[in-house]
C-alpha positions as CSV (number, residue, x, y, z in Angstrom):
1,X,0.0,0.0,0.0
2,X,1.5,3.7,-0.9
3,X,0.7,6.5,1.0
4,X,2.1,9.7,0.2
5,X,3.9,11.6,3.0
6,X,2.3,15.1,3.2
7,X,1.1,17.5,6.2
8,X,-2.2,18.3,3.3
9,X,-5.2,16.3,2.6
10,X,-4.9,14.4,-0.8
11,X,-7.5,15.8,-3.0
12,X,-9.4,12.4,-4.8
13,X,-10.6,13.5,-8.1
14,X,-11.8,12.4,-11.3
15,X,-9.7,11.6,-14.4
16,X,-11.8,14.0,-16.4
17,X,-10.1,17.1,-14.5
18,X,-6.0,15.6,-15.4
19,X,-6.0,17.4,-18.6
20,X,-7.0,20.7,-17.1
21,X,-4.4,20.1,-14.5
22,X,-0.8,21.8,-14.5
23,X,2.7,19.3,-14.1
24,X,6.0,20.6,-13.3
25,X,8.6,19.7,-15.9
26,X,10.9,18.0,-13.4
27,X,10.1,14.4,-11.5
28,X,8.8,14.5,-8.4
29,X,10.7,11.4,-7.5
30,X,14.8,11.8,-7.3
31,X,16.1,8.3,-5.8
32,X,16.7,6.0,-8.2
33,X,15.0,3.3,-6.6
34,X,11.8,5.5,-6.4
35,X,12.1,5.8,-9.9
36,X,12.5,1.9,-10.4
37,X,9.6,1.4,-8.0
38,X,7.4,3.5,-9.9
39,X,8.6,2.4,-13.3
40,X,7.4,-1.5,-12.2
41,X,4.0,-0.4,-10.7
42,X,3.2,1.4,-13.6
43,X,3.9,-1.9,-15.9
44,X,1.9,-3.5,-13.0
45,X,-1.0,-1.4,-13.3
46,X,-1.2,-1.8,-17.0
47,X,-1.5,-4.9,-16.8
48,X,-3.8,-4.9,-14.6
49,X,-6.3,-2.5,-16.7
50,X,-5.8,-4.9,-19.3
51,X,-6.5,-8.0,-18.2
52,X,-8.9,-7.6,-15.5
53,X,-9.8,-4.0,-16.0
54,X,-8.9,-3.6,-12.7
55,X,-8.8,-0.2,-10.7
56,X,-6.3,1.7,-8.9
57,X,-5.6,4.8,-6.8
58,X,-2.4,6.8,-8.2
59,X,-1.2,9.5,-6.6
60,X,0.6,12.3,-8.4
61,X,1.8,16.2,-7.7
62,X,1.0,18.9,-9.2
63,X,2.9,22.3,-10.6
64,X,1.8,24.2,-7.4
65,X,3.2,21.0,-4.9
66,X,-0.7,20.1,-4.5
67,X,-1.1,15.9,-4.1
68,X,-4.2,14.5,-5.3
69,X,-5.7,10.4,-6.0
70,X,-7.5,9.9,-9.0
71,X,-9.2,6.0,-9.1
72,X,-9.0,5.0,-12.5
73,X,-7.7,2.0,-14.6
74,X,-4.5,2.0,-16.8
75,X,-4.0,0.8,-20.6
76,X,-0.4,1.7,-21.0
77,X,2.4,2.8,-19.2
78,X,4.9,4.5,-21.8
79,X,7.9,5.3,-21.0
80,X,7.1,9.5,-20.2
81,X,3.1,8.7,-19.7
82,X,0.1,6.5,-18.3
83,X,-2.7,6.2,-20.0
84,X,-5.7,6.0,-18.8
85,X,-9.2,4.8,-19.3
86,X,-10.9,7.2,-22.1
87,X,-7.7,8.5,-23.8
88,X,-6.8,10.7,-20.9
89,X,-3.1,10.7,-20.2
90,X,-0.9,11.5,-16.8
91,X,3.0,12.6,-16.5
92,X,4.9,9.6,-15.0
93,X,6.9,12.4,-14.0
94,X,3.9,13.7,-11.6
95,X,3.1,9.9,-10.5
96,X,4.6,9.5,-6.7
97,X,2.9,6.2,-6.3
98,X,0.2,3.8,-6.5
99,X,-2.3,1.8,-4.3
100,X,-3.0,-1.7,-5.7
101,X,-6.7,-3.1,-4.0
């Protein structure tokens, strides 16, 4: 189970708002292993929304340090990108984990 470590509540929302949303251009992961962590969970949760159409909670950052949850399936994890159900698409960059139920 991931849970992100910050002092504010994490906003859940819906995959609709993501594309209105602003990402800053640098990761918000800088230890390798995070990044290696994140990388397989991804792959993981692709998978996942593939074969079982399974959901998930990712959380991710925002440009203005803001850390929300959106509950959604994957189709692809590229190798900058997640894709989610209905074409919407999230900066791996942003991602800062993910909560497999």
């Amino acid at each position: 189970m991931f849970a992100p470590t910050t002092d504010h509540p994490v906003e859940t929302i819906e995959k609709e708002v993501i594309p209105n949303l602003r990402f800053a251009p640098t990761d918000v992961l800088a230890d390798q292993a995070q990044l290696d962590r994140r990388r397989t969970d991804a792959e993981r949760a692709a998978r996942l929304g593939n074969a079982y159409h399974g959901k998930l909670d990712i959380f991710f950052q925002t440009a203005d340090g803001q850390t929300k949850r959106v509950q959604t399936a994957v189709w692809a994890a590229h190798p900058g990108y997640l894709t989610l159900k209905a074409g919407i698409m999230l900066p791996l960059r942003a991602v800062l984990g993910f909560d497999f139920y």
